[in-house]
C-alpha positions as CSV (number, residue, x, y, z in Angstrom):
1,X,3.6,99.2,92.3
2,X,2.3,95.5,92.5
3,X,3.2,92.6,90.2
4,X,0.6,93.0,87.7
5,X,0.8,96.8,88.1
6,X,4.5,96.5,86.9
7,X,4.0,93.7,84.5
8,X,1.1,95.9,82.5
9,X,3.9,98.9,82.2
10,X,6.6,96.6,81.1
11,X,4.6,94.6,78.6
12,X,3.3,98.1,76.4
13,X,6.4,97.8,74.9
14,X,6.9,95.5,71.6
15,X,10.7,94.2,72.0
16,X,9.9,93.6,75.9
17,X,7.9,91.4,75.3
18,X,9.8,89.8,73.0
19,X,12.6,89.4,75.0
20,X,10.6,88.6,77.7
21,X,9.4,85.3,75.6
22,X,12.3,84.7,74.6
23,X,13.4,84.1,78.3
24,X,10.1,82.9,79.7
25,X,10.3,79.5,76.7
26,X,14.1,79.4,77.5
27,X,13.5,79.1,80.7
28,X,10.5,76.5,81.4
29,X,12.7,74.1,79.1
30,X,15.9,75.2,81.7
31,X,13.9,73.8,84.5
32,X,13.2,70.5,82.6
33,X,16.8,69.6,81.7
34,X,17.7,71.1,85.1
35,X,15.5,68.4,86.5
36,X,16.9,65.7,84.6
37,X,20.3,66.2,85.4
38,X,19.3,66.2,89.1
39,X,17.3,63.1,89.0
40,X,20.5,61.0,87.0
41,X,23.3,62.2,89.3
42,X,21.5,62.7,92.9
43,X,18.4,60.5,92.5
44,X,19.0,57.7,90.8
45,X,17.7,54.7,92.6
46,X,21.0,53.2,91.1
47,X,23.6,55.6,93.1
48,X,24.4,56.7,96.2
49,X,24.4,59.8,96.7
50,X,27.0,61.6,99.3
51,X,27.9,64.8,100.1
52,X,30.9,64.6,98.4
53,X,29.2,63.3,95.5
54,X,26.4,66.5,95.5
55,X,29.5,69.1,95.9
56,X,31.3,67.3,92.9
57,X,28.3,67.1,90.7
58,X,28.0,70.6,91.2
59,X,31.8,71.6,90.6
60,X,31.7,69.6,87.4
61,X,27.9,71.5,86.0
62,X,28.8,74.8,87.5
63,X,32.8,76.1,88.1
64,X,34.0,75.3,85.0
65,X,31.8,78.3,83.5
66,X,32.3,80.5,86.7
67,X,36.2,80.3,85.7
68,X,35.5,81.1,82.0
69,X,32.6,83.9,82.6
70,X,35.2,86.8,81.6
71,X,35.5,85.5,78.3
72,X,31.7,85.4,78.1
73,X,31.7,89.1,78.7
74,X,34.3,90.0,75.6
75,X,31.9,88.6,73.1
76,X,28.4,89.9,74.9
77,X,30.1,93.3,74.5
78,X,31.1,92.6,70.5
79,X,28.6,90.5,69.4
80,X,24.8,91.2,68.3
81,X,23.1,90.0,71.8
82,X,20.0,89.5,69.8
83,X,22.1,86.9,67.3
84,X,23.4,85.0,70.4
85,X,19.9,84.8,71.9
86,X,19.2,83.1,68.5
87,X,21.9,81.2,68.0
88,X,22.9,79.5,71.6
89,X,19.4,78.0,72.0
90,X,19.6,75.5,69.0
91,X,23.3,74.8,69.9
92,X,21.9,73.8,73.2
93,X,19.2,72.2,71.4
94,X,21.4,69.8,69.6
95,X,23.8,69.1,72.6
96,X,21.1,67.9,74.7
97,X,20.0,65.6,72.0
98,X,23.6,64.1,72.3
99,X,22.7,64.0,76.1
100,X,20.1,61.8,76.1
101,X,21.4,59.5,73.6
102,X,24.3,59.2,76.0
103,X,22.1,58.4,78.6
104,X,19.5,55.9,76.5
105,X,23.1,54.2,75.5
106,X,24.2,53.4,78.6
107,X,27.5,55.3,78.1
108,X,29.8,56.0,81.4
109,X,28.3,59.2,83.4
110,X,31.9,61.5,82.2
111,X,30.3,61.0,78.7
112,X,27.2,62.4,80.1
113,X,28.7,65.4,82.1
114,X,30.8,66.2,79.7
115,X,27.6,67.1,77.2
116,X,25.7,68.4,80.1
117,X,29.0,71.1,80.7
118,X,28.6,72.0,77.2
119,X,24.6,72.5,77.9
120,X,24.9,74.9,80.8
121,X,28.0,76.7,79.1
122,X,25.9,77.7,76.1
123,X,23.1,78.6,78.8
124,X,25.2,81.1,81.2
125,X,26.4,82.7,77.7
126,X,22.8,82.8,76.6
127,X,21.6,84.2,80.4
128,X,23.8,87.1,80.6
129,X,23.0,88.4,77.1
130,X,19.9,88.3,78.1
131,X,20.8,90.6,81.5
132,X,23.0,92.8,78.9
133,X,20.1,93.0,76.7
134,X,17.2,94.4,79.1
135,X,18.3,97.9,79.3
136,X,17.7,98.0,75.8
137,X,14.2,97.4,75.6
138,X,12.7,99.6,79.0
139,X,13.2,102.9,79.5
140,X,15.3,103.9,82.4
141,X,12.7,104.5,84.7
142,X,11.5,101.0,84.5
143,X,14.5,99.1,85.2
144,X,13.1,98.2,88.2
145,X,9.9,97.0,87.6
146,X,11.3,95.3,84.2
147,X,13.8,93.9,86.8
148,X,10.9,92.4,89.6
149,X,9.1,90.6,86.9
150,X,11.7,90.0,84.0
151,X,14.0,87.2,85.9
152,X,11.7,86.6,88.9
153,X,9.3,85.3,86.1
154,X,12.0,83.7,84.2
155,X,13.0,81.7,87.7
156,X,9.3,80.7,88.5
157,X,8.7,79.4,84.7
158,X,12.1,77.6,85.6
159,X,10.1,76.0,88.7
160,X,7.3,75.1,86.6
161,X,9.7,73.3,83.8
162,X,10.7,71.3,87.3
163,X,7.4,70.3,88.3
164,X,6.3,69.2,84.6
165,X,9.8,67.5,85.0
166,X,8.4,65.5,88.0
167,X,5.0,64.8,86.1
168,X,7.2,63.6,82.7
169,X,9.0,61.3,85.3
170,X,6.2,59.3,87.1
171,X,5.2,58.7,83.3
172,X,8.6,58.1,81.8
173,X,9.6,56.1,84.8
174,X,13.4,56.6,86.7
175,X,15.6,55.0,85.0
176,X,17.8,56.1,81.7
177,X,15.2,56.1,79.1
178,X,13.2,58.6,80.7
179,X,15.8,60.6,81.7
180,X,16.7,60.4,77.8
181,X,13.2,61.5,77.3
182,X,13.2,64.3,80.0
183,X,16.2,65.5,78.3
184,X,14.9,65.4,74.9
185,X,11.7,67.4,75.8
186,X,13.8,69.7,76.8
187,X,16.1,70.1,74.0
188,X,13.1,70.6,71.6
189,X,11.8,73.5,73.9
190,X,15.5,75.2,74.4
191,X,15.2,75.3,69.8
192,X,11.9,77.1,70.1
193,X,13.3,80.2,72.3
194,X,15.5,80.8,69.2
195,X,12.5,81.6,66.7
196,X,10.7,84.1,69.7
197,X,14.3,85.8,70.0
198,X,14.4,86.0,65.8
199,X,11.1,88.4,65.9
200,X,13.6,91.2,67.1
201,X,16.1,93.1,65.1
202,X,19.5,92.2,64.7
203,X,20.9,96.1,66.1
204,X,17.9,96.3,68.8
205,X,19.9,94.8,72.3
206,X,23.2,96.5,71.1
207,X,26.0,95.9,72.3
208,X,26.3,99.7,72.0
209,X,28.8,101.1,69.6
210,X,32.5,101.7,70.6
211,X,35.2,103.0,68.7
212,X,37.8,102.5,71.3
213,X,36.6,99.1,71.4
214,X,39.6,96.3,71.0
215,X,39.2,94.2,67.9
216,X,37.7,90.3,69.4
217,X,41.5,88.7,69.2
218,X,43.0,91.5,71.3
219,X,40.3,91.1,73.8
220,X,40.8,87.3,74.2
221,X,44.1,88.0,74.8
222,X,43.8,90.8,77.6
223,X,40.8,89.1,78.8
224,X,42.5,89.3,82.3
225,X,42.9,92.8,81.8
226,X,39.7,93.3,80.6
227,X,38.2,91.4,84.0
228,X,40.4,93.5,85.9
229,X,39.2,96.9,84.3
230,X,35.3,95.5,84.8
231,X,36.4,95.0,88.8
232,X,37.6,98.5,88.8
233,X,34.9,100.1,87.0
234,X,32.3,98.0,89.5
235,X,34.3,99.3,92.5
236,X,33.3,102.9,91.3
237,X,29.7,101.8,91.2
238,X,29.8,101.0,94.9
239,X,25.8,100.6,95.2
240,X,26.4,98.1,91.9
241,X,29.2,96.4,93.6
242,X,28.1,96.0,97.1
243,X,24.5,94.8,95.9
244,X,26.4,92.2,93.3
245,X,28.5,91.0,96.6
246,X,24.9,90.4,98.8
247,X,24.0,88.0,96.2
248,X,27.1,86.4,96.4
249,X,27.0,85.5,99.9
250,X,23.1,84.5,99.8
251,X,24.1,82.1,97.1
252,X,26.7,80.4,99.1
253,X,24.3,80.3,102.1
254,X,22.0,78.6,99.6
255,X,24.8,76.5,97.9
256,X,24.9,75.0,101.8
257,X,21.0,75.0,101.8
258,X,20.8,72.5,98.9
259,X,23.5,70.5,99.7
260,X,22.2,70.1,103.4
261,X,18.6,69.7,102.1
262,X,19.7,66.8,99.3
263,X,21.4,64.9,101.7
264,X,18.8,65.2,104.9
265,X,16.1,64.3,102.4
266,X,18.4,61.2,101.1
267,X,19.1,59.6,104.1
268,X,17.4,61.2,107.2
269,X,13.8,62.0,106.1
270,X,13.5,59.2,103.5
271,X,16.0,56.5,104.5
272,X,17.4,56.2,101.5
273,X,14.7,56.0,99.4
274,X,15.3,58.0,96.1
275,X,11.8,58.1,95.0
276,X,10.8,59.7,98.2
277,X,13.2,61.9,98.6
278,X,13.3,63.5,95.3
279,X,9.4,63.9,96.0
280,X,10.4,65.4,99.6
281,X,12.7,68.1,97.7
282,X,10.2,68.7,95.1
283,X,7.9,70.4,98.3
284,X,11.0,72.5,98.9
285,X,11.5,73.6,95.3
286,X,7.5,74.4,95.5
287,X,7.8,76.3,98.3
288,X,10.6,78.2,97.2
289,X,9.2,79.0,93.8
290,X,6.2,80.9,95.7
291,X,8.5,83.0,97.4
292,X,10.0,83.8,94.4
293,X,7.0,85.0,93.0
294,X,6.2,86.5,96.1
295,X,9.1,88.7,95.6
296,X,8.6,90.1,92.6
297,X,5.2,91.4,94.0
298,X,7.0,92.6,97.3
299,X,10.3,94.2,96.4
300,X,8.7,96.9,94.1
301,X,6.3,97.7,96.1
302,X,9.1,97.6,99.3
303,X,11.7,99.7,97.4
304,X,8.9,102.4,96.5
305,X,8.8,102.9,100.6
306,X,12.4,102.7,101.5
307,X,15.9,102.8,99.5
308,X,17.2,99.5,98.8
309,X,19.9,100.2,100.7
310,X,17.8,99.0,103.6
311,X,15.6,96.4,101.8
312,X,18.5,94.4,100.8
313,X,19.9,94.2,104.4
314,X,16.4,93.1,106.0
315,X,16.0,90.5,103.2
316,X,19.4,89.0,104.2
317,X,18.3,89.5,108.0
318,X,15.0,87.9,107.6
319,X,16.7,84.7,105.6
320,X,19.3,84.3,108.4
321,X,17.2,84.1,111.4
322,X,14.6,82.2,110.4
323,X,16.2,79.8,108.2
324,X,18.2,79.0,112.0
325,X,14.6,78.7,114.0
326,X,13.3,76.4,110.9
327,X,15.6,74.3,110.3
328,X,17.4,73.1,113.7
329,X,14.6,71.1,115.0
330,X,15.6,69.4,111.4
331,X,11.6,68.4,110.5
332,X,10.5,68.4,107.4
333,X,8.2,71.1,107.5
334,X,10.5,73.4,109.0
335,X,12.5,73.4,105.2
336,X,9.4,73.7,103.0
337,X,8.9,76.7,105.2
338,X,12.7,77.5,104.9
339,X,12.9,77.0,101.3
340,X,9.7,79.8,100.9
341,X,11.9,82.4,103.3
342,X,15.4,81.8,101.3
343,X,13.2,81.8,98.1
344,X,11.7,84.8,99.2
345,X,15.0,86.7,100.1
346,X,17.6,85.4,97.7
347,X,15.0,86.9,94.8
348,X,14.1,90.2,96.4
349,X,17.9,90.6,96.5
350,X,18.5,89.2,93.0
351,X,16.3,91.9,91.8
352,X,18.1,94.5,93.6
353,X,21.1,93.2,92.3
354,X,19.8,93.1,88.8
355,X,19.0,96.9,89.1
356,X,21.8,98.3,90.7
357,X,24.0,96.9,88.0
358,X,22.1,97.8,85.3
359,X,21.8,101.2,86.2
360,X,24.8,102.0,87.4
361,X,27.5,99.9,84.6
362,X,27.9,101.7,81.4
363,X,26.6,99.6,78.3
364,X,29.9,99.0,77.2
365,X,30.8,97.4,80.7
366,X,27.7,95.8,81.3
367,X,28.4,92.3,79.2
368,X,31.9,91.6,81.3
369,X,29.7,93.1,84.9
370,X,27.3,90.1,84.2
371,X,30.0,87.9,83.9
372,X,31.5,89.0,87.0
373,X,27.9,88.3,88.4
374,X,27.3,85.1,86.6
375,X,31.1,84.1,88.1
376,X,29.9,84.7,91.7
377,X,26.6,83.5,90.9
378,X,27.9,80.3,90.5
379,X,31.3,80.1,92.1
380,X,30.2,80.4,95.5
381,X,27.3,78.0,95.1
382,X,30.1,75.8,94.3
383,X,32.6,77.0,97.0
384,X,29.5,76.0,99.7
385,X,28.9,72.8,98.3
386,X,32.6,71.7,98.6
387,X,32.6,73.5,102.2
388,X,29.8,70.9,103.0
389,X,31.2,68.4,102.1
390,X,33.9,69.0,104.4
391,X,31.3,69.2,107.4
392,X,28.1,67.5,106.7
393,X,28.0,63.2,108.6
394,X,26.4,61.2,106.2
395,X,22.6,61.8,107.1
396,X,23.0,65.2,106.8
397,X,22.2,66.7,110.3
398,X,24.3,69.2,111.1
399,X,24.1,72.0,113.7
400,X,27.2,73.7,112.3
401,X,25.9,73.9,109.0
402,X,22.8,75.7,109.6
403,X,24.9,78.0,112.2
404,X,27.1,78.3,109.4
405,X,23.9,79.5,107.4
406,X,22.3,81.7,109.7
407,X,25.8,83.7,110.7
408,X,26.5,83.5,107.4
409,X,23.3,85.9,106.0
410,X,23.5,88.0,109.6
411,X,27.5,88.9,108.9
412,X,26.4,89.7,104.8
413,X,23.6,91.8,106.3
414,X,26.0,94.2,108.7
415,X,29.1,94.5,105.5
416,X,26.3,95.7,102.7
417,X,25.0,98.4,104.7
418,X,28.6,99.6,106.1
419,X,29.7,99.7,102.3
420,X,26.3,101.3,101.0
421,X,26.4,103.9,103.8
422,X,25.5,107.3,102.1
423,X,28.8,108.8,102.8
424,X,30.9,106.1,101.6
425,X,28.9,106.0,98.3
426,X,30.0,108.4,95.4
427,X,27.8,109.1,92.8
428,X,28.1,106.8,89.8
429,X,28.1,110.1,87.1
């Protein structure tokens, strides 16, 4: 089916599109703040920006949550998804009014991160309800087109929100008051996803009920336990967990994208000119929001023609080779083209992901799999950024790293499509 093919079926129903509002406003104001914190800690005429500095900025907005993601999962599974999708948007409303004034004040940047960490841990919580939540509101049978234009759509709005980001920066100007107004636009828009997500009932995203279900204090204190049990019950849903672990490795193969990309375009392309660079990456995040919207027409249509037991392996393929032939002559067209292809990939992938998971978790697992997810999502974006660190010279140019990159996606490629080989795979029922 093709985008609008699936995006006609998926709308006819109500609470879809309610959801799907609910994510599309979150999103747009996701990519604005996400913008802002960019611009103040990697390009800020002020700083200078090293690899070490991108892989720590990164640690401090992403691991933290990563490490606490099982916890996430106890409460998705417990609480009324659709009260969290109202309630986390005006907490995260209010924090990133506290941002800004940070910013506007001058304050030191820990004052500022530390706000920005409560920002994006309100978010992931928010995000996987939202994943939770989708079964809910398609039937079965459309999980995968729900899934190719549910968070493909949410990610390009989120690449829209950046590019109004860029616009409300040439007007604002650099410097801290317009990041404080950047950040502030975006609070007001993160409040306003609450009142699209208040249109649906309070029972309508579950979780499911459970009468073998721990009481909320017992599960906080066997949330270890609980982590472990979601692992197991994953590693029974081999399709589920194999697809879960080929997103993993293309985000750490993009983890060491970015960080290569922010430091080429820092110092190599742009000579250390912030306001150039940040305009060099914006090309990138352009390009890489059309492939992400390409996906979401292609992967349907791909996985009506072929199991995605082979799509996934050919995405990861197609990102490894010609990410290497783009990027060593280290031009700057060869990563806008190179952010399209990973865009392209990692999504059609994502999607995959999304599905197999959703399909194949029981409800009453599927709060604590999407933790899991949301831990690998952003662990190993971390765990490449610290691992560039380690290996990119100070104008970013590296050989290794895109070798690194390429290998990297080839190796991911070969270990999905031993583990999803049909005779290894039990059924999930």
């Amino acid at each position: 089916m093709s985008f609008v093919a699936d995006l006609r079926v998926v709308l006819q129903g109500r609470d879809y599109r309610r959801l799907f509002g609910t994510r599309l406003v979150s999103q747009f104001s996701d990519g604005i703040f996400q913008f802002g914190v960019a611009g103040f800690a990697f390009f800020s005429p002020e700083k200078q920006t090293t690899a070490l500095q991108v892989a720590a900025g990164m640690a401090v907005l992403f691991l933290p949550y990563s490490i606490l993601g099982p916890f996430v999962g106890v409460f998705i599974d417990r609480w009324s998804r659709r009260q969290i999708l109202v309630i986390a948007p005006v907490v995260r409303g209010v924090l990133l009014l506290i941002a800004a004034a940070l910013v506007a004040l001058d304050t030191p940047d820990e004052f500022f991160y530390a706000a920005a960490l409560g920002v994006l841990g309100v978010n992931r919580f928010f995000l996987a309800a939202l994943g939770a939540s989708l079964p809910h509101v398609v039937p079965r049978d459309q999980l995968m087109a729900a899934n190719a234009v549910t968070p493909t759509s949410g990610t390009v709005i989120t690449f829209v929100g950046v590019g109004v980001a860029t616009l409300m920066r040439g007007v604002f100007g650099p410097g801290d008051v317009g990041v404080a107004l950047v950040l502030v636009t975006s609070g007001v828009l993160f409040s306003l996803s609450a009142l699209v997500a208040r249109t649906m009932r309070r029972d309508l995203l579950g979780p499911d009920f459970d009468p073998n279900r721990p009481q909320v204090k017992e599960a906080v204190r066997n949330v270890l336990k609980g982590l472990v049990e979601g692992a197991k019950h994953l590693a029974r849903r081999r399709r589920a967990a194999a697809a879960m672990g080929a997103m993993a490795a293309h985000r750490f193969m993009y983890g060491m994208a970015t960080a290569l990309g922010i430091i080429l375009y820092r110092y190599y392309f742009t000579d250390g000119d912030s306001e150039a660079a940040l305009r060099g990456i914006g090309i990138v995040v352009a390009t890489s929001a059309v492939g992400y919207a390409l996906a979401v027409i292609v992967t349907p249509l791909a996985t009506e023609r072929m199991p995605v037991e082979r799509w996934v392996p050919m995405m990861l393929v197609t990102a490894g080779v010609l990410s290497a032939i783009l990027v060593t002559p280290f031009q700057e067209w060869g990563l806008w083209i190179s952010g399209f292809v990973l865009g392209l990939a990692g999504q059609s992938v994502k999607i995959c992901a999304d599905t197999s998971v959703q399909r194949d978790v029981e409800d009453a697992y599927l709060g604590r799999a999407f933790s899991l997810y949301d831990m690998l999502f952003n662990g190993m974006f971390v765990l490449a950024a610290g691992l560039s660190a380690a290996i990119l010279p100070a104008n970013g140019k590296s050989y290794l790293a895109v070798g690194i990159i390429a290998v990297g996606y080839l190796v991911s490629a070969l270990i999905y499509r031993l583990v999803t080989a049909p005779s290894r795979v039990p059924s999930a029922h």
